[in-house]
C-alpha positions as CSV (number, residue, x, y, z in Angstrom):
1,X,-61.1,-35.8,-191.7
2,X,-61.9,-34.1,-194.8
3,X,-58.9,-33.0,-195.8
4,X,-57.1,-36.4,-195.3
5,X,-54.7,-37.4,-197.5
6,X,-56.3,-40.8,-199.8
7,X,-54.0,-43.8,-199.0
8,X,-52.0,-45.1,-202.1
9,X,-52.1,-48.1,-203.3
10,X,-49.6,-49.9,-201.3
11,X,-50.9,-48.3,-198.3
12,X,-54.6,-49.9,-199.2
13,X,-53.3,-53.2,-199.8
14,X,-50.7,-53.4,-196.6
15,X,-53.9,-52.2,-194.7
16,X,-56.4,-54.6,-195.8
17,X,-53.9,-57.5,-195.8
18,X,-53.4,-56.4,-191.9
19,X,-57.0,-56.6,-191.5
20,X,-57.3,-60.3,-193.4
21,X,-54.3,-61.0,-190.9
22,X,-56.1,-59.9,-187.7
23,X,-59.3,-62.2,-188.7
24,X,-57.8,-65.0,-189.8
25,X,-58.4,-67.9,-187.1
26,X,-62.9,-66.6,-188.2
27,X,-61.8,-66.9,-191.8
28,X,-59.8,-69.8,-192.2
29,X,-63.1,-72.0,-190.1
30,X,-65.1,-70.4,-192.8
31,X,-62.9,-71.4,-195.6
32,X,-62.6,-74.9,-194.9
33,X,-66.4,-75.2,-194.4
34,X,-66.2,-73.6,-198.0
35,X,-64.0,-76.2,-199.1
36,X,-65.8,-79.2,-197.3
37,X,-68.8,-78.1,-199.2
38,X,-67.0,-77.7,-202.7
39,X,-65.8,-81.0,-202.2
40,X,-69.1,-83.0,-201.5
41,X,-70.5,-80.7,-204.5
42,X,-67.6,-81.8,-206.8
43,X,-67.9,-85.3,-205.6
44,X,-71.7,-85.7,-206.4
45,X,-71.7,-83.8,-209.5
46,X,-69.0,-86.5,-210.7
47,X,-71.3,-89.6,-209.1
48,X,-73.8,-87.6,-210.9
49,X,-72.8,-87.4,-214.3
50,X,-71.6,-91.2,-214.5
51,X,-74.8,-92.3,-213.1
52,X,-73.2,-93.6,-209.8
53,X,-74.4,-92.2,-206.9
54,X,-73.6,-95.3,-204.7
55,X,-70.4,-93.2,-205.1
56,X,-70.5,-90.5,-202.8
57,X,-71.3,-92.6,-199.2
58,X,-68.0,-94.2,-199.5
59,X,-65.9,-91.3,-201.2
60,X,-67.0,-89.2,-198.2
61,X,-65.1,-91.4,-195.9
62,X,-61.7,-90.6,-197.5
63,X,-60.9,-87.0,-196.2
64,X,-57.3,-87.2,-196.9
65,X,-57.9,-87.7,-200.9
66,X,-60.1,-84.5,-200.5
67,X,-57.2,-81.8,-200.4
68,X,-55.4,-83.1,-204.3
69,X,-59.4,-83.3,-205.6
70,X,-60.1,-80.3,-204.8
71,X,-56.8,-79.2,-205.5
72,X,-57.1,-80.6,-209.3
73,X,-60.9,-79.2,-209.2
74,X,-59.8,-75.4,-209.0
75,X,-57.1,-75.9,-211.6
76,X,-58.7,-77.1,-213.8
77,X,-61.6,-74.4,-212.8
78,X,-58.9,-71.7,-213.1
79,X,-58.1,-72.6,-216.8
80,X,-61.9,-72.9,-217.5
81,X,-62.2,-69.3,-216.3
82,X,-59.1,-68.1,-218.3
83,X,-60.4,-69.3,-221.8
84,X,-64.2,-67.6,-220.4
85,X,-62.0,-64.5,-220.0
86,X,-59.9,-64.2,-222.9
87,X,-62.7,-61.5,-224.2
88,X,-61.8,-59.5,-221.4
89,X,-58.4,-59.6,-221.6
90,X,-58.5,-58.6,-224.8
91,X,-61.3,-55.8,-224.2
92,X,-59.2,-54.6,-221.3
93,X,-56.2,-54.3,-223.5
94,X,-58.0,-52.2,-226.0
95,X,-59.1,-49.4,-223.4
96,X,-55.6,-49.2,-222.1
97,X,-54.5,-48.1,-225.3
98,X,-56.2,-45.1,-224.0
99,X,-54.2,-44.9,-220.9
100,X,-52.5,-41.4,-222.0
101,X,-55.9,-39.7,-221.3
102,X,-57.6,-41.0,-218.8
103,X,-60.0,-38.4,-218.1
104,X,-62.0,-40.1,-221.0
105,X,-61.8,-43.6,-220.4
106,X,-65.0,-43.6,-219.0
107,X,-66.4,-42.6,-221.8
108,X,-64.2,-44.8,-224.5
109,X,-65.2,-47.7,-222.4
110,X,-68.6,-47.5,-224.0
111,X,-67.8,-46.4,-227.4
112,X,-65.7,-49.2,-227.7
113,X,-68.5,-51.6,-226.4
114,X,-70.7,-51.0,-228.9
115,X,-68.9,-52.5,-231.8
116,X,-67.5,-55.6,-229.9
117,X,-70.8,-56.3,-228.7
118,X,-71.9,-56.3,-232.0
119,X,-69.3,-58.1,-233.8
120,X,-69.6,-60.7,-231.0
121,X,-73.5,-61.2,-231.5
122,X,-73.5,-61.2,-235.1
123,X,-70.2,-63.9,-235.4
124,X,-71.9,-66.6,-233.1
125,X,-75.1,-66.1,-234.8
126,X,-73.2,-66.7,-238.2
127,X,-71.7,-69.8,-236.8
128,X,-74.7,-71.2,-235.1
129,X,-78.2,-70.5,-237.6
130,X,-75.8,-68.3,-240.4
131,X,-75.4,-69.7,-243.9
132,X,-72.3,-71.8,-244.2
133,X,-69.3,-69.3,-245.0
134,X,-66.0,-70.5,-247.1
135,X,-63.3,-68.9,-245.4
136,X,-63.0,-66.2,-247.5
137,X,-66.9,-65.4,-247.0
138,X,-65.6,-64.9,-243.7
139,X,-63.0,-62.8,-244.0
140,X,-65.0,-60.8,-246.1
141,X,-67.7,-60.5,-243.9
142,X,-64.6,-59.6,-240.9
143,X,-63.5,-56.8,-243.2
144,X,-66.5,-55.2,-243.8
145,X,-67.4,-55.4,-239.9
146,X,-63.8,-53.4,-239.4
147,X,-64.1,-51.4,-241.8
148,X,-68.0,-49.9,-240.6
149,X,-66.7,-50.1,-236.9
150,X,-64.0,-47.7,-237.9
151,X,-65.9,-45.3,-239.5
152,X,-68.8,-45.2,-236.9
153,X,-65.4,-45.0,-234.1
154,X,-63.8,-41.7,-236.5
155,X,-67.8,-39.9,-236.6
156,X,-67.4,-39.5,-232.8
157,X,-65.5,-36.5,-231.6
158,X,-64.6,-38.2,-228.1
159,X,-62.7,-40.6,-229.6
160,X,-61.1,-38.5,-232.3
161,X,-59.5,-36.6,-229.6
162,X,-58.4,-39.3,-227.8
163,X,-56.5,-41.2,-230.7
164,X,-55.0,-37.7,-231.8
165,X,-54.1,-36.8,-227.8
166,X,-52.7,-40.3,-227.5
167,X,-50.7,-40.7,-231.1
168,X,-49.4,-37.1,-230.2
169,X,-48.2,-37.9,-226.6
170,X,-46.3,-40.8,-228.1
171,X,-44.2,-38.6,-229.8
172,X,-43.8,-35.7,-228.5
173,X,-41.1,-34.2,-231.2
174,X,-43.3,-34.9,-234.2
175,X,-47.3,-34.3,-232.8
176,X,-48.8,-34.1,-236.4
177,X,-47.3,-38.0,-237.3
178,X,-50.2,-39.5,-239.7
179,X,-48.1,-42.7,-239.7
180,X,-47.8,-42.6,-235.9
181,X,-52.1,-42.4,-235.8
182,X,-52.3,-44.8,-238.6
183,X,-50.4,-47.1,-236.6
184,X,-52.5,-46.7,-233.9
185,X,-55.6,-47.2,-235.3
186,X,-54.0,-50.3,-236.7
187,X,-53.4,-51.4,-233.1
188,X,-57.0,-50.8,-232.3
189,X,-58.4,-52.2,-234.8
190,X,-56.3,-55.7,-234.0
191,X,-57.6,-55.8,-230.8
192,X,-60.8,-55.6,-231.5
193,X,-61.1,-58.3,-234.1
194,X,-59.2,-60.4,-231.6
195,X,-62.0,-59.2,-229.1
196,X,-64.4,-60.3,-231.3
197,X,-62.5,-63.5,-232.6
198,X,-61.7,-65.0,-229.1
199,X,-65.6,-64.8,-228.3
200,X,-65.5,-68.6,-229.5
201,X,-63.2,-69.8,-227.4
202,X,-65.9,-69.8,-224.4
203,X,-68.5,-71.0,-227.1
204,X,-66.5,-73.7,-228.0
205,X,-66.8,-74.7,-224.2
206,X,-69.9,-74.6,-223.5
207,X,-70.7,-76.8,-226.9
208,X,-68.1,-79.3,-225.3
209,X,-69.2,-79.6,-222.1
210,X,-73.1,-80.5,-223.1
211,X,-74.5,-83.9,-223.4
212,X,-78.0,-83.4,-224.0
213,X,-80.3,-84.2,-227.9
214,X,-79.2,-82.0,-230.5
215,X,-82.3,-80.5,-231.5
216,X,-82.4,-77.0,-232.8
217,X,-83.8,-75.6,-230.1
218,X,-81.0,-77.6,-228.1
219,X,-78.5,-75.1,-230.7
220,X,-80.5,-72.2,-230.2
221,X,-80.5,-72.5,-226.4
222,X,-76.7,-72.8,-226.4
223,X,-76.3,-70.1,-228.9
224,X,-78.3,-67.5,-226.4
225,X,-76.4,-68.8,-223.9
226,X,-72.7,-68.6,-226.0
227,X,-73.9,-64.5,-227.0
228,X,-74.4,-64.0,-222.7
229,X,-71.1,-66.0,-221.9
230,X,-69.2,-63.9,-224.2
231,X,-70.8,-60.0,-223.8
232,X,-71.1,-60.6,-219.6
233,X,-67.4,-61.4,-219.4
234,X,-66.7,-57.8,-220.8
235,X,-68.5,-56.3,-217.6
236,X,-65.6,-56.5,-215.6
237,X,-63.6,-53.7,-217.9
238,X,-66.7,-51.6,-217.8
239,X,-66.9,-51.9,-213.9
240,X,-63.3,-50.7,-213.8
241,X,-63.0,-47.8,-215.7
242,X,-66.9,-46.2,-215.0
243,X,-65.8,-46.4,-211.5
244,X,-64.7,-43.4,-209.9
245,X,-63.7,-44.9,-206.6
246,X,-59.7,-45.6,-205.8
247,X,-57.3,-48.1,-208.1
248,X,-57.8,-50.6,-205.1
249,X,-61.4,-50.4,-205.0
250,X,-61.6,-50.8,-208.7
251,X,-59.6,-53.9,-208.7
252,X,-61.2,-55.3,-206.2
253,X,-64.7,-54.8,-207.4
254,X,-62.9,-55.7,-211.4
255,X,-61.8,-58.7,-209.6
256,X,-65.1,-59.4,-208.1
257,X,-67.0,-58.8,-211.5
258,X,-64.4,-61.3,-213.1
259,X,-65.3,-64.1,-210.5
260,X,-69.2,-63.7,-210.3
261,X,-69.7,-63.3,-213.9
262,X,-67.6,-66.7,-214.8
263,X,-69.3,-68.6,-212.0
264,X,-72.6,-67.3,-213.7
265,X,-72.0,-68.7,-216.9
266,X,-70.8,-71.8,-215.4
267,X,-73.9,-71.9,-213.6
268,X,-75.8,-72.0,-216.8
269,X,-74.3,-73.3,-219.5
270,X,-75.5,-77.1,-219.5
271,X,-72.6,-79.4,-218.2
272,X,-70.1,-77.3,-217.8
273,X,-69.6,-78.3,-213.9
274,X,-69.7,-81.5,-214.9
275,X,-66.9,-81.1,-217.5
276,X,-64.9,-79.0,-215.2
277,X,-65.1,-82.2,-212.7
278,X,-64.8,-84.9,-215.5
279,X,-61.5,-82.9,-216.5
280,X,-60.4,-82.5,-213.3
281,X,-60.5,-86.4,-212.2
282,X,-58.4,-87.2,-215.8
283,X,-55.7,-84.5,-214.1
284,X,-55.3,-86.3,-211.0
285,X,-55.8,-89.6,-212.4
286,X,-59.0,-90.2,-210.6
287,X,-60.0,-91.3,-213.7
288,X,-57.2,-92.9,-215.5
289,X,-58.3,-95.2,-218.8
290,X,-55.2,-97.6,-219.1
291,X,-56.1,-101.2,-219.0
292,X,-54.2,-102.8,-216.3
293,X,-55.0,-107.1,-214.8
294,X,-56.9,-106.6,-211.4
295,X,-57.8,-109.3,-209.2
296,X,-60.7,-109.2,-206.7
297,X,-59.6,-111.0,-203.8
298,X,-63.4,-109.8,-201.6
299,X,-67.0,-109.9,-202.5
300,X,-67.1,-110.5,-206.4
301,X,-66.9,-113.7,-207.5
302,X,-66.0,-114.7,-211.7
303,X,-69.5,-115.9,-212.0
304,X,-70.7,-112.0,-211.5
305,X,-69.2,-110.7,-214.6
306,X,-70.9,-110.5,-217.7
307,X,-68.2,-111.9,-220.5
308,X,-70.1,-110.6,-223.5
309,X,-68.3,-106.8,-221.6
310,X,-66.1,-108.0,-219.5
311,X,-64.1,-110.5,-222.1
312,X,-62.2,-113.3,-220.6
313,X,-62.7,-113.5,-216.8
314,X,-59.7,-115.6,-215.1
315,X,-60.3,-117.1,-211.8
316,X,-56.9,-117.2,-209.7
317,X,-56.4,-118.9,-206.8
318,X,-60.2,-118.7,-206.5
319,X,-60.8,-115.0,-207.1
320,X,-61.7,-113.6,-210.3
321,X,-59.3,-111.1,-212.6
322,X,-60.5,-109.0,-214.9
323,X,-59.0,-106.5,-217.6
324,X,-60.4,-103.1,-216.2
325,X,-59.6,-99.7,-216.0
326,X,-60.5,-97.3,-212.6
327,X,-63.1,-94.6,-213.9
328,X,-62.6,-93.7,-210.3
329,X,-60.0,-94.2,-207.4
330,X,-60.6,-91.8,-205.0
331,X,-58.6,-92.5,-201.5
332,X,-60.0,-96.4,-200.5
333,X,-62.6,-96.5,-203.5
334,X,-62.5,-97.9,-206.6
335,X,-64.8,-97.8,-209.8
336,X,-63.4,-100.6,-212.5
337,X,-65.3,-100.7,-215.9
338,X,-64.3,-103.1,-218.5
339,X,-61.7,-102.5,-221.1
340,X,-64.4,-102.1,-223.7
341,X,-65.5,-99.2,-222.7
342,X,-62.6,-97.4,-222.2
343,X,-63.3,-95.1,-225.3
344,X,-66.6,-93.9,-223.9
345,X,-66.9,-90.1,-223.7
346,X,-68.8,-88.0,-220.9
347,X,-71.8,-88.5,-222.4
348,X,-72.2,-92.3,-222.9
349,X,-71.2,-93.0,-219.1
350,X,-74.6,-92.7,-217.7
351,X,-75.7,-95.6,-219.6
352,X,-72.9,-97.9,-219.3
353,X,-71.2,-97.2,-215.7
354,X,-73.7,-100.0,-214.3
355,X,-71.6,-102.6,-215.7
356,X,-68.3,-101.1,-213.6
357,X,-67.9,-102.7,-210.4
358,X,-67.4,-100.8,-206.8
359,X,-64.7,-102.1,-205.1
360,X,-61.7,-100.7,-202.7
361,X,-58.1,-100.3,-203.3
362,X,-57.3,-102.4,-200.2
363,X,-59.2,-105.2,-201.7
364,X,-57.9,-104.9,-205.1
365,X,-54.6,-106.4,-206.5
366,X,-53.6,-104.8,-209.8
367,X,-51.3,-107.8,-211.6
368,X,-48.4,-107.4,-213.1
369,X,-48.2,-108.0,-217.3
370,X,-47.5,-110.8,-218.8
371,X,-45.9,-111.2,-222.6
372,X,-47.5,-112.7,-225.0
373,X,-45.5,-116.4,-225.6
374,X,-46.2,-115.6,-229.5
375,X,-45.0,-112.3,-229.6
376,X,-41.2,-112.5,-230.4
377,X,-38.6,-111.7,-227.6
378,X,-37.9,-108.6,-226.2
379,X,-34.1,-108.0,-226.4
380,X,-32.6,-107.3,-223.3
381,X,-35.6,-108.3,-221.4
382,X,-35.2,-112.0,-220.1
383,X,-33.5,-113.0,-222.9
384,X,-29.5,-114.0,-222.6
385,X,-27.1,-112.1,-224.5
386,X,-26.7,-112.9,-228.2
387,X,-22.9,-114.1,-229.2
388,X,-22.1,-113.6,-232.4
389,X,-19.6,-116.3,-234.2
390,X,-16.2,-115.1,-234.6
C-alpha cells in the first residue's frame, strides 16, 4: 500500500531472520557444499604452495579434521580482513562525525574522499619508488598534506556548514564556541591522518604474503595493487551513506561491499591465500615446527634417508627414527621434514618439501626425549634428594 508505514529496524531484521528461519533445511545443504569446497580449495592451495600435491588424495579422506581446518582457515581469514579494513573503519568514523546533519552526508562522503584518496596514493608511492625520507622528512611531508587538505575542506561551503551546524549542536548554550570548532576540526583532521596512515597496514600484507623475484616491476606491481587494496576498502562507507534506501538495506549492502571488496583484493594480491592458509595451519598446529624423535614403524626404511639433511638416522628395533618436525598433520596424514629445515619460511618450501616424508599418524611413533648423559642433572628429576651434613 502506499501509504504503509516503513518497518523499523528491528522489524526488518525479525522479518528477514524469520525468513532465513523458514529456508533453512535449502540453506544449510548449500552451506556445507560451500564449506566442502572451501575446504578442498584451502587444502590444495596449502599442497600447493609447499610443492606437495601428493597431499590432497589422502587429506581428503580425513572429513573429521575438516571442521577445526576450516575453522582455523576463517579466523585467520577474519583477522586478514580486519587489518584490509582498518581504512574503513577509520573512514567510517570520520563521516559520523557528521552524524548531527545527516541531510549532508551524502555529500561529505565525497568531499572527504578526495583528500584520503590522495593522501593514500601519494604515501604508498613515497614508500615504494619515493626518495628515502628521515622521519622528520616525513612528518613534514604529513603536515603539509594536513595542512592543504584543510584549507581545500574550509573553501567548500558544504562542509563549512556542516562543522559549524555540528560544533553548534554540541553545545547548544554557547553556538558561536571557536574552541568548540577548533576542537572539532582537530578531531577531523586526526582521523584522517589515521585514514591515511593505516593504508599500510594492508600494504604491509600483501608485501608479506608474496614469494615471487623482486624485480621492480615485481615492486611496481605490488605497489598498484597496495594503492587499489587500500582506496577499494573505502567503498563500503560510500555505499552506505549515498544510499537512500532504509538503515537495514544499507547495512546489508555496506556489509556486502565490505565482503566482496576484501575477497577481491585477496583474489589479487599475489599469495595472499596462500599466507592466509600457511597462517592458518601454524594456528591449529597443522604445521607445528618443534623437533620431536619419530619412529617409522611402515614403509620407510633407514637406508631411505638422506643423512647429509636428515642428520643421524637411528634404526630401532629395525625401523628407522629420525629428528623431524610435521609441516603437516592433518587427521591420519603426516608430512615430517628434517630438523634442518625447520627455519624455512613460505617461500623456500617449494624447493625443499621433497626431502619431507609422507607418512600417517597411525604408523608413526613420536619418542619420548632422552637427556643428554653429559649434561649435568636435573634436580628433582630422577635424581635422589640431596642431604646436607649436619
Amino acid at each position: 500500500m502506499p501509504n504503509a508505514t516503513p518497518l523499523t529496524f528491528q522489524q526488518t531484521l525479525k522479518k528477514n531472520l524469520k525468513r532465513v528461519a523458514t529456508y533453512w533445511a535449502p540453506l544449510s545443504v548449500l552451506f556445507t557444499a560451500l564449506g566442502a569446497l572451501l575446504g578442498f580449495y584451502t587444502l590444495s592451495t596449502y599442497a600447493t604452495s609447499i610443492n606437495r600435491p601428493d597431499l590432497m588424495a589422502a587429506a581428503l579422506e580425513a572429513k573429521s579434521a575438516l571442521v577445526p581446518w576450516l575453522a582455523a582457515v576463517m579466523g585467520m581469514l577474519g583477522a586478514y580482513l580486519l587489518i584490509l579494513l582498518s581504512t574503513t573503519v577509520l573512514f567510517g568514523l570520520t563521516v559520523s562525525l557528521f552524524n548531527d546533519i545527516p541531510s549532508l552526508q551524502h555529500k561529505l562522503v565525497g568531499i572527504l574522499l578526495m583528500p584520503i584518496l590522495i593522501g593514500i596514493v601519494a604515501l604508498l608511492w613515497q614508500n615504494f619508488e619515493g626518495p628515502t625520507l628521515d622521519d622528520w622528512g616525513k612528518l613534514t611531508w604529513m603536515l603539509i598534506w594536513l595542512g592543504a587538505s584543510l584549507l581545500a575542506l574550509l573553501t567548500m561551503r558544504t562542509f563549512r556548514v556542516a562543522v559549524d551546524t555540528c560544533a553548534t549542536m554540541a553545545s547548544p548554550g554557547n553556538p558561536r564556541s571557536w574552541p568548540l570548532r577548533l576542537w572539532f576540526m582537530l578531531m577531523v583532521a586526526l582521523l584522517l591522518v589515521a585514514t591515511v596512515i593505516c593504508a599500510v597496514f594492508p600494504a604491509s600484507l600483501i608485501l608479506h604474503a608474496y614469494t615471487g623475484e623482486d624485480t621492480p616491476e615485481a615492486l611496481r606491481h605490488l605497489m598498484v595493487i597496495s594503492m587499489f587494496a587500500a582506496t577499494v576498502t573505502l567503498l563500503p562507507v560510500v555505499v552506505f551513506y549515498v544510499s537512500k534506501a532504509d538503515l537495514f538495506k544499507r547495512l546489508s549492502v555496506g556489509l556486502l561491499m565490505v565482503l566482496v571488496s576484501g575477497g577481491v583484493v585477496i583474489v589479487i594480491s599475489p599469495g595472499s591465500p596462500a599466507a592466509i592458509v600457511y597462517s592458518a595451519s601454524s594456528m591449529m598446529k597443522a604445521r607445528n615446527p618443534v623437533e620431536a624423535r619419530y619412529m617409522l614403524t611402515t614403509s620407510y626404511a633407514t637406508e631411505d634417508f638422506d643423512t647429509n639433511i636428515w642428520g643421524n638416522v637411528q634404526t630401532v628395533r629395525g625401523k628407522p627414527e629420525v629428528s623431524a618436525f610435521p609441516l603437516f598433520s592433518f587427521g591420519d596424514v603426516l608430512l615430517l621434514c628434517p630438523t634442518s629445515l625447520i627455519n624455512k619460511s613460505r617461500k623456500e618450501w617449494p624447493q625443499y618439501s621433497a626431502y619431507c616424508v609422507l607418512t600417517q599418524s597411525s604408523n608413526t611413533i613420536r619418542r619420548p626425549k632422552k637427556s643428554d648423559p653429559a649434561t649435568a642433572r636435573i634436580p628433582g628429576i630422577g635424581n635422589p634428594p640431596d642431604h646436607k651434613e649436619t
